[in-house]
C-alpha positions as CSV (number, residue, x, y, z in Angstrom):
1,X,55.6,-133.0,56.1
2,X,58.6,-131.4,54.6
3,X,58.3,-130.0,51.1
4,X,62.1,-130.2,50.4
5,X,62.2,-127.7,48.4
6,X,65.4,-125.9,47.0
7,X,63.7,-122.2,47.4
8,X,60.1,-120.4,48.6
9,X,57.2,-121.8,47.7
10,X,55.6,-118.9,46.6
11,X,59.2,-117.5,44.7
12,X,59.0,-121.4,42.8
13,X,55.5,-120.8,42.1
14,X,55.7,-117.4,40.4
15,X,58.9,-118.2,38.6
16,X,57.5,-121.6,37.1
17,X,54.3,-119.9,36.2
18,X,55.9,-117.1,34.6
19,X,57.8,-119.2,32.7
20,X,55.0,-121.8,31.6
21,X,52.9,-118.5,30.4
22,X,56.0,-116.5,28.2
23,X,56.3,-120.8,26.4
24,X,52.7,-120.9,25.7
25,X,52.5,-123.9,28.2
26,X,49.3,-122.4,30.0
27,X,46.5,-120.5,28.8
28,X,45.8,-117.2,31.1
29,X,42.4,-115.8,31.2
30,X,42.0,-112.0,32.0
31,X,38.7,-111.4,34.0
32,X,36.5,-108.2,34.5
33,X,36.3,-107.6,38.4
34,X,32.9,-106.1,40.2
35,X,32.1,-106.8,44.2
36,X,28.8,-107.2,44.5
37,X,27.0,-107.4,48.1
38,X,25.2,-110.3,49.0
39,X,25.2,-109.9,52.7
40,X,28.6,-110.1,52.3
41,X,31.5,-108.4,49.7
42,X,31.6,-111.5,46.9
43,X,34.0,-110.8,43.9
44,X,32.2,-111.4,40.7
45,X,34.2,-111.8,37.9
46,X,33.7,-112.0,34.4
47,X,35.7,-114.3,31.8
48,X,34.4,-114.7,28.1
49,X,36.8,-117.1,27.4
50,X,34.7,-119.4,29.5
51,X,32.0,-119.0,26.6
52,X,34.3,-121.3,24.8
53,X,33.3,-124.8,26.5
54,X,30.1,-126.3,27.5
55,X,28.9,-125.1,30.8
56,X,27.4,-127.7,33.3
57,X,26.6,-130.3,30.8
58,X,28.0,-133.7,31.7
59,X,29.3,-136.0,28.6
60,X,26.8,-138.6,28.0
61,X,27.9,-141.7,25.8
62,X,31.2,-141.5,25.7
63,X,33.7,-144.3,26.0
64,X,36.9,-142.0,25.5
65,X,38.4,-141.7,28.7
66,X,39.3,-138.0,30.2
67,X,42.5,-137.5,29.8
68,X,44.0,-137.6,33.6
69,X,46.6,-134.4,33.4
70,X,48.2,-135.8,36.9
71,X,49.4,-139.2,35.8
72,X,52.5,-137.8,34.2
73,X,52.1,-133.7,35.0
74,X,53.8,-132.2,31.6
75,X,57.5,-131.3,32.6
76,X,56.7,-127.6,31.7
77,X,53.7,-127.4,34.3
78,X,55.3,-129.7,36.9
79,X,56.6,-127.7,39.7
80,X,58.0,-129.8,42.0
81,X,57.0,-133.6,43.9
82,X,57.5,-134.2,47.3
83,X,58.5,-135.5,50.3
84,X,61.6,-136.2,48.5
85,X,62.4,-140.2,49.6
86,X,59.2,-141.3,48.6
87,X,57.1,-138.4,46.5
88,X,53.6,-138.8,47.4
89,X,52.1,-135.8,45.5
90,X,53.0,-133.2,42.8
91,X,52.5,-129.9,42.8
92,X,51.4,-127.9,39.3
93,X,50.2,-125.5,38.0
94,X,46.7,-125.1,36.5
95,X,47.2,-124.9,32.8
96,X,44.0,-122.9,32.6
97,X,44.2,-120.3,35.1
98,X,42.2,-117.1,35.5
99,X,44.0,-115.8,38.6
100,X,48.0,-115.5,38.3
101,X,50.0,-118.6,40.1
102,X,47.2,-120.9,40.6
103,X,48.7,-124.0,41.3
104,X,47.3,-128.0,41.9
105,X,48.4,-130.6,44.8
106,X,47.7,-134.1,43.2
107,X,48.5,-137.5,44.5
108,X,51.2,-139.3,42.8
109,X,49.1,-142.3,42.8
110,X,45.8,-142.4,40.9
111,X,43.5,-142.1,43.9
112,X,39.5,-140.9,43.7
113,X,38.8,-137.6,44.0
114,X,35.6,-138.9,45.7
115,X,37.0,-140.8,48.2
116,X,37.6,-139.1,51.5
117,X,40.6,-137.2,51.8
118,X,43.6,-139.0,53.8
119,X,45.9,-138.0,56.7
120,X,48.4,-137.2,53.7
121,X,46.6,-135.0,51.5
122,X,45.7,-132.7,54.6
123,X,49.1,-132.7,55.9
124,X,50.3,-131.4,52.3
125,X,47.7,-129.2,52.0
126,X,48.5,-127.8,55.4
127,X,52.1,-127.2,54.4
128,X,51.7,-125.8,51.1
129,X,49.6,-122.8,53.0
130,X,52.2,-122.8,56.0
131,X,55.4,-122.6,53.7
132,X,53.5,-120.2,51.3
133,X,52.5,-117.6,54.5
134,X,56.7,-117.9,55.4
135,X,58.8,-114.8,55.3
136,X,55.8,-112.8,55.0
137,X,54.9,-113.4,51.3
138,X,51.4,-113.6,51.7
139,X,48.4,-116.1,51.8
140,X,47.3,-119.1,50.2
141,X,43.6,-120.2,49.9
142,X,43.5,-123.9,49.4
143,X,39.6,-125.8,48.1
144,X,38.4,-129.0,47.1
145,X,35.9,-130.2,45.0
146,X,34.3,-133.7,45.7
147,X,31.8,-135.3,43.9
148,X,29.2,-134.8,41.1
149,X,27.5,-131.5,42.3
150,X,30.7,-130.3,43.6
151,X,32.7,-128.3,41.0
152,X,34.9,-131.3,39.9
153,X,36.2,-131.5,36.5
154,X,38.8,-134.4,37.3
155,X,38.9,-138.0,38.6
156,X,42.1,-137.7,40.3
157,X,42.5,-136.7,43.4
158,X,43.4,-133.1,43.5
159,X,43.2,-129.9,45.6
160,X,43.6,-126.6,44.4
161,X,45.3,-123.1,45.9
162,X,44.9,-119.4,44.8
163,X,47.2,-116.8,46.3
164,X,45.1,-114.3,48.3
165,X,47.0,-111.6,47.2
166,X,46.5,-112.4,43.5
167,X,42.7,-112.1,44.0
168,X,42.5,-108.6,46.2
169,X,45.2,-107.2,43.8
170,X,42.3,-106.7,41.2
171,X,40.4,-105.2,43.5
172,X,38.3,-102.5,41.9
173,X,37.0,-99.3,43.6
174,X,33.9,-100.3,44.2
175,X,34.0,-102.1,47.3
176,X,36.2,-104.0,49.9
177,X,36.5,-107.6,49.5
178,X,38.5,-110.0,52.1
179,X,37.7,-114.4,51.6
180,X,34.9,-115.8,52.8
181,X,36.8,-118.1,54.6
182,X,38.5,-115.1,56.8
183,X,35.2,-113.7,58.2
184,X,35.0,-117.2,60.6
185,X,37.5,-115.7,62.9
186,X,34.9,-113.7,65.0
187,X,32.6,-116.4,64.9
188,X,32.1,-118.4,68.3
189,X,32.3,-122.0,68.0
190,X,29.4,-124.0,69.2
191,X,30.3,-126.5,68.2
192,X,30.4,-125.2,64.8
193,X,31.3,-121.6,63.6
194,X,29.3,-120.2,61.2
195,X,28.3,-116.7,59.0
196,X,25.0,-115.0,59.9
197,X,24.7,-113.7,56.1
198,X,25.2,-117.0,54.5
199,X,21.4,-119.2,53.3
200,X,23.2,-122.4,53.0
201,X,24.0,-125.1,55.1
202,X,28.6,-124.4,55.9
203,X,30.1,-125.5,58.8
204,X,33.9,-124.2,59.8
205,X,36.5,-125.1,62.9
206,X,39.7,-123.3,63.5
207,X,42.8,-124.9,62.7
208,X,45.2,-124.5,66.2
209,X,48.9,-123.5,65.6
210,X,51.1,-126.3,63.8
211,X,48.4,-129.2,63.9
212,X,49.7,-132.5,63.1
213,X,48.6,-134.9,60.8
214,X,45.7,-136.3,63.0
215,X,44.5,-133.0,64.2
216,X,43.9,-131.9,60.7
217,X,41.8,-135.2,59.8
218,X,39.8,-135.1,63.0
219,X,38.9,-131.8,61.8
220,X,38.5,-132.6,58.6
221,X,36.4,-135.7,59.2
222,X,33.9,-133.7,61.8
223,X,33.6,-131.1,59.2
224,X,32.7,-133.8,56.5
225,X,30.2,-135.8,59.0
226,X,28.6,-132.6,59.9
227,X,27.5,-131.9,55.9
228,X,26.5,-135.0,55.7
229,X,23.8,-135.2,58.2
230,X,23.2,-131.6,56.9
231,X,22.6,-133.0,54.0
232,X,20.3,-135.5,54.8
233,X,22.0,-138.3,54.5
234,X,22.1,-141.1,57.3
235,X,25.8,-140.4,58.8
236,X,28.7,-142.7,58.8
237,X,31.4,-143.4,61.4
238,X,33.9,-144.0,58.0
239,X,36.8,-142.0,57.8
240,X,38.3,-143.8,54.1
241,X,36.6,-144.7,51.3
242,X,34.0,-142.9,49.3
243,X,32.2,-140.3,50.3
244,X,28.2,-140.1,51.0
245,X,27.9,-136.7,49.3
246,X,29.3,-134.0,47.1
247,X,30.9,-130.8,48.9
248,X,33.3,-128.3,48.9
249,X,36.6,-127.7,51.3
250,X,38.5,-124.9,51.7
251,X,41.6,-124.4,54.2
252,X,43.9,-121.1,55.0
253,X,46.4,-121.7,57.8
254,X,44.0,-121.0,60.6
255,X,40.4,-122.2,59.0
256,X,39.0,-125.4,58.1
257,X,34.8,-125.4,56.4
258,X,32.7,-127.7,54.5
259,X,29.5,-127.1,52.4
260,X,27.4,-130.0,51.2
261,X,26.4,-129.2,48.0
262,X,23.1,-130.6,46.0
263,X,23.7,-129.5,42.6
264,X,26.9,-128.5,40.3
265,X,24.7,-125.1,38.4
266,X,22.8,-122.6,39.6
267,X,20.6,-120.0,37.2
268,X,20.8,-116.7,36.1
269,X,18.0,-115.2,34.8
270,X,19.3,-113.5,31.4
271,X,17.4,-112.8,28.2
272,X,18.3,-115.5,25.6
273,X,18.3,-112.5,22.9
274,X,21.0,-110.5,24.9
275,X,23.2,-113.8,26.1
276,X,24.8,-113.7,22.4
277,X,26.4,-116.6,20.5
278,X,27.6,-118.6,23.7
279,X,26.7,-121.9,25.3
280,X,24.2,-122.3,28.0
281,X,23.3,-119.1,28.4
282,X,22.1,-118.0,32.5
283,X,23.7,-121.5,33.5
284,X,27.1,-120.9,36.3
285,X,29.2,-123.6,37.4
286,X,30.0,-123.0,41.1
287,X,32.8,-124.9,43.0
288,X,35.0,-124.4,46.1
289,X,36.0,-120.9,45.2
290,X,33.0,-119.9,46.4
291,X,34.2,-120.4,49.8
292,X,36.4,-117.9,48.5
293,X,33.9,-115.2,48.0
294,X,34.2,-115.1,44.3
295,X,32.2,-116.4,41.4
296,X,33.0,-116.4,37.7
297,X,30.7,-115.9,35.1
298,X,31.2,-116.3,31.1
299,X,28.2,-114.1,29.5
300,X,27.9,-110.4,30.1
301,X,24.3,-110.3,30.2
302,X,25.2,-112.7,33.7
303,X,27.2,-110.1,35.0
304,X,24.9,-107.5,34.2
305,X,22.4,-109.2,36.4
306,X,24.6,-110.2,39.0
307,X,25.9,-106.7,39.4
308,X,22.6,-105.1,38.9
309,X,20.9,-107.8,41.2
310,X,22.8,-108.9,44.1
311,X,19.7,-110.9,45.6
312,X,20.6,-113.6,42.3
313,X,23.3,-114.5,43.8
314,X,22.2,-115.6,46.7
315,X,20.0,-117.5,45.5
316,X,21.9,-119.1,43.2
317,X,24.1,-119.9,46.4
318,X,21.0,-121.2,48.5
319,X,19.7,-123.6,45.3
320,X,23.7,-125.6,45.5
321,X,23.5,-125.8,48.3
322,X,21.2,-127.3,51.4
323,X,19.3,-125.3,53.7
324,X,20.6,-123.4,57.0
325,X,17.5,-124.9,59.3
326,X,19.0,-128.7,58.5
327,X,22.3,-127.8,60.3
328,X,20.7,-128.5,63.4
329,X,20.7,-132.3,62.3
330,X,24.6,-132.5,62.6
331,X,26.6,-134.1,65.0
332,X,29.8,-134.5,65.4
């Protein structure tokens, strides 16, 4: 797929967010940033203004529908729809970012961000990374979020990308932090890859050099059976439609991985009379940037016990997820 666009990704990107953030268009958070060891270097970062919206509560009796932010992107975040004869998605940018040029690929088309991802979308996907990694301008990680316990916040299909070089760039002294995703490529393959030091159930593939369209949804789809009979769930020869569970995605140009996920919040175990005046105190919201290696947290008595106690977080990584000894259950 051809993006068609006028000039580099990663130049449009940057000059569009820029632009949207000097008009008041998007909100930027600032983050404190620790890295924390957890059998492997996780980023840990702390946003109060994330103390400002209910965490991990679901809206019960409403009629109001959400507001879909894709159907008509606002001119000032759009950054650009593509292939150019017949635009099937739009990229733009996150109007609530915490890391600088975070940017969305949404269909065009209102399409469920619970059914399973199509030849299309992976194909984008794939060539938002590729043209991003052109000319030497760096690295993109791409993640999904499907399904209830998965992160989601939006009905429309969407998948998200974060510039690795935005993340390291905050890199404090403490510690060396590369993407979770990256650590795959020592990993043999049989027929999975996976990470020693992660408790939860992950499967990965490689991606070969300039896959097409197919090769990325074969992947894709043995990935996404592979959850889930991790999972649990009685597998599924479907390849459209709904999917049988919630998980997470990520994607760089060279690695594809899945994580079935069980539950949207994990704990943190804070005292009330030290959280302060915010909402849900101990309660995180994890989604596919954990695949990242990073977590976000909006109290500072979380990070305080996150930093102080690294064993938390894997924990809180083991309850969203389902257990390593099911992956034996998978099949391609």
């Amino acid at each position: 797929m051809q993006l068609g666009l006028s000039e580099n990704l990663s130049a449009l990107v940057a000059r569009r967010f820029k632009a949207a953030k000097e008009g008041g268009h998007l909100v930027f958070s600032p983050t404190q940033l620790s890295i924390i060891n957890a059998g492997i270097p996780y980023q840990l970062r702390y946003c109060p203004a994330l103390a400002k919206k209910p965490n991990g509560l679901k809206p019960t009796g409403s009629k109001t529908p959400k507001p879909d932010p894709f159907e008509n992107p606002s001119p000032d975040l759009l950054i650009a729809t593509f292939p150019p004869s017949n635009p099937t998605h739009a990229l733009v940018l996150n109007k609530f970012p915490v890391i600088p040029n975070h940017f969305i690929l949404s269909t065009t088309a209102l399409k469920s961000q619970t059914d399973l991802l199509e030849l299309s979308d992976l194909e984008a996907t794939y060539a938002c990374i590729s043209s991003w990694s052109q000319n030497h301008n760096g690295r993109l990680f791409a993640f999904f979020n499907s399904g209830d316990d998965s992160g989601a916040s939006q009905p429309h299909r969407h998948l998200q990308f974060l510039p690795v070089e935005a993340m390291a760039d905050q890199n404090p002294a403490d510690g060396a932090w590369a993407p979770l995703i990256d650590g795959f490529a020592s990993q043999p393959q049989t027929p999975y890859q996976h990470l020693p030091h992660l408790s939860f159930a992950h499967f990965a593939l490689p991606i070969p050099p300039a896959p097409s369209p197919e090769t990325l949804h074969n992947i894709y789809i043995s990935l996404y059976r592979a959850a889930v009979s991790a999972a649990g769930v009685r597998n599924t020869t479907a390849t459209s439609g709904p999917a049988n569970i919630s998980y997470n995605l990520a994607m760089t140009l060279s690695t594809m991985m899945i994580v079935p996920r069980k539950a949207e919040t994990a704990h943190v175990p804070v005292d009330i009379e030290k959280a302060g005046d915010i909402v849900d105190p101990g309660v995180v919201s994890l989604n596919g940037t954990i695949l990242a290696g990073t977590l976000m947290v909006k109290a500072e008595a979380e990070w305080d016990v996150l930093r102080d106690q690294p064993e938390v977080l894997v924990k809180m990584l083991r309850d969203v997820g389902f257990p390593r000894e099911r992956e034996g259950m998978a099949v391609l």
